[in-house]
N, C-alpha and C positions, 0 to 999 in steps of 0.2 A: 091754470098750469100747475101741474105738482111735479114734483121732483122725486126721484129714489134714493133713497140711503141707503149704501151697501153694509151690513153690518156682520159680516167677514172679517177675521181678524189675519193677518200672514201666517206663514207656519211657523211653527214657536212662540207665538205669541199666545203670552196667558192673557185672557179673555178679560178677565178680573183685573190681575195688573196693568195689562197694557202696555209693558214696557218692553215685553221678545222677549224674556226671562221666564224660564218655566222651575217652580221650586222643586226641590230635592224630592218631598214627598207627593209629588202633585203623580198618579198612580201607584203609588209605593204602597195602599193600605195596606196591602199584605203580606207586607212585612212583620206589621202587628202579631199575625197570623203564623208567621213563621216563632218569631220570639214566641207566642204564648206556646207554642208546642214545646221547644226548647225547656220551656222552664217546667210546662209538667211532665217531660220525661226526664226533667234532673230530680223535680218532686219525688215523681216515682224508684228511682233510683237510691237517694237518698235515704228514703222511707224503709224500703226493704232493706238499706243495708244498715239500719238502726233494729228492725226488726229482731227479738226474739226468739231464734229456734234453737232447740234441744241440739244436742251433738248427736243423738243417735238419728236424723231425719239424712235421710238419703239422698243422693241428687238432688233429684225430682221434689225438693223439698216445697215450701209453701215462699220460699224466697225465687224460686225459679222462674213463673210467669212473667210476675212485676216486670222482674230484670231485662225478661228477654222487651216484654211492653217498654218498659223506660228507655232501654236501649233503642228499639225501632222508633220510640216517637225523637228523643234525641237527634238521630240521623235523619227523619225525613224534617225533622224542624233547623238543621243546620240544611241540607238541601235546598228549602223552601227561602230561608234567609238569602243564601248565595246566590239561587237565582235571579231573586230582588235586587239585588246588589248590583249584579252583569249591567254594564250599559244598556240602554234600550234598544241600539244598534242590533246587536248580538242577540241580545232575547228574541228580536222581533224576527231576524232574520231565522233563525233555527224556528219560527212557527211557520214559514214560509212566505208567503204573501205580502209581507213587509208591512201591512196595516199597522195602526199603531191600534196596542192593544187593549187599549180603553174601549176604542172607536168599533172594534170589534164583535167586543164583550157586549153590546148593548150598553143602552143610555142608562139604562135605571137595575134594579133588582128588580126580580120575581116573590114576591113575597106570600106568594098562596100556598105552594108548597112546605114554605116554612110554617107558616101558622098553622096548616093544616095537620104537620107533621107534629108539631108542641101540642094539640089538640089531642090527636091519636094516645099523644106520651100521658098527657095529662088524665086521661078517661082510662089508660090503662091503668097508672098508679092510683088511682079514684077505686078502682074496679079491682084491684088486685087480692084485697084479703077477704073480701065478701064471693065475689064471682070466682076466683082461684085462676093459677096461671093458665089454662086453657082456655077457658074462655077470655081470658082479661089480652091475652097473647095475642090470641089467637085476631082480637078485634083491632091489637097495635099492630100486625103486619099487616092486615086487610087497610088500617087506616092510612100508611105508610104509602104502600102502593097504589093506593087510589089518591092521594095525594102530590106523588110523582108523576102521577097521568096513566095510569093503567084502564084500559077501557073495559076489560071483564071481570067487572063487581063479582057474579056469583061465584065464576072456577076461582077467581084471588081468595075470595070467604070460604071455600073448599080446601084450598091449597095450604092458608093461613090455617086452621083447623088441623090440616095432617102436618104441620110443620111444629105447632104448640104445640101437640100431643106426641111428636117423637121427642121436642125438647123437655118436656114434662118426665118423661119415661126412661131419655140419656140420663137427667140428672136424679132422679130417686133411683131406676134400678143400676144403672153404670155405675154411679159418683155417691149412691149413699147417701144423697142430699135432698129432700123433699121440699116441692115448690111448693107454695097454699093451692089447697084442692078448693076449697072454697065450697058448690053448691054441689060440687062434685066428689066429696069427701066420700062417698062407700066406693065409689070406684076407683079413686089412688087414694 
């Protein structure tokens, strides 16, 4: 004769604890996520406005980017905080469904994408001063996209090619600024 063990815990109760008390941070990691934005668009901010420019640089100075970048990661990193914040009621109910959104999200990460995507990055800066930005580019969006789940390898490796090569061509003939040509140095 055997018997079952239900090994179901009530709602609210943490699994671990056992006691119907769920802590502060028990979903909250992304919180993390909000402060680290916050802090590199105070970085950012900071940074340029210690920066160096001449009085005669206009507007459109070399402090302008930054600013508007510090500024936006600022604001979506105070966002991303306050929504962390909200009781889980309110969160959950403005996604609809009232799931709790752990349970939602899936049990675990997808980790193929990311390593495949650090892969792509890594073979591109590998690749970058020998091979030159078109080819070196052109193999970081191709890997990016076939790492996201893209199923057309050839037209992405087509695509990624006229995309390196208009961003190789914005920034030498537009911006004045020359990417490494690499094996491709007589034609840029």
């Amino acid at each position: 004769m055997s018997t079952s063990v239900d090994h179901t815990t009530p709602t609210g109760e943490d699994p671990v604890r056992g006691n119907g008390t769920r802590s502060f941070w028990t979903g909250r990691s992304e919180l993390f996520v909000g402060v680290f934005v916050i802090a590199l668009g105070g970085f950012l901010l900071i940074r340029s406005a210690m920066m160096d420019v001449p009085s005669s640089v206009s507007f459109l100075g070399p402090r302008f980017f930054p600013v508007v970048v510090g500024a936006l990661l600022t604001v979506l990193g105070v966002a991303l905080t306050v929504r962390m914040l909200l009781p889980r009621s309110a969160a959950t109910s403005a996604e609809g469904d009232g799931e709790d959104s752990s349970a939602a999200a899936g049990a675990g990460s997808d980790w193929k994408p990311l390593l495949l995507t650090a892969a792509a990055l890594a073979a591109h800066l590998a690749l970058l001063q020998t091979a030159g930005w078109i080819i070196a580019g052109a193999l970081l969006f191709w890997g990016v996209s076939w790492a996201l789940g893209s199923g057309h390898k050839l037209r992405d490796l087509g695509i990624s090619f006229v995309v390196s090569a208009a961003v190789q061509l914005a920034f030498s003939a537009g911006l004045g600024l020359p990417l490494p040509s690499g094996v491709l140095v007589g034609v840029f």
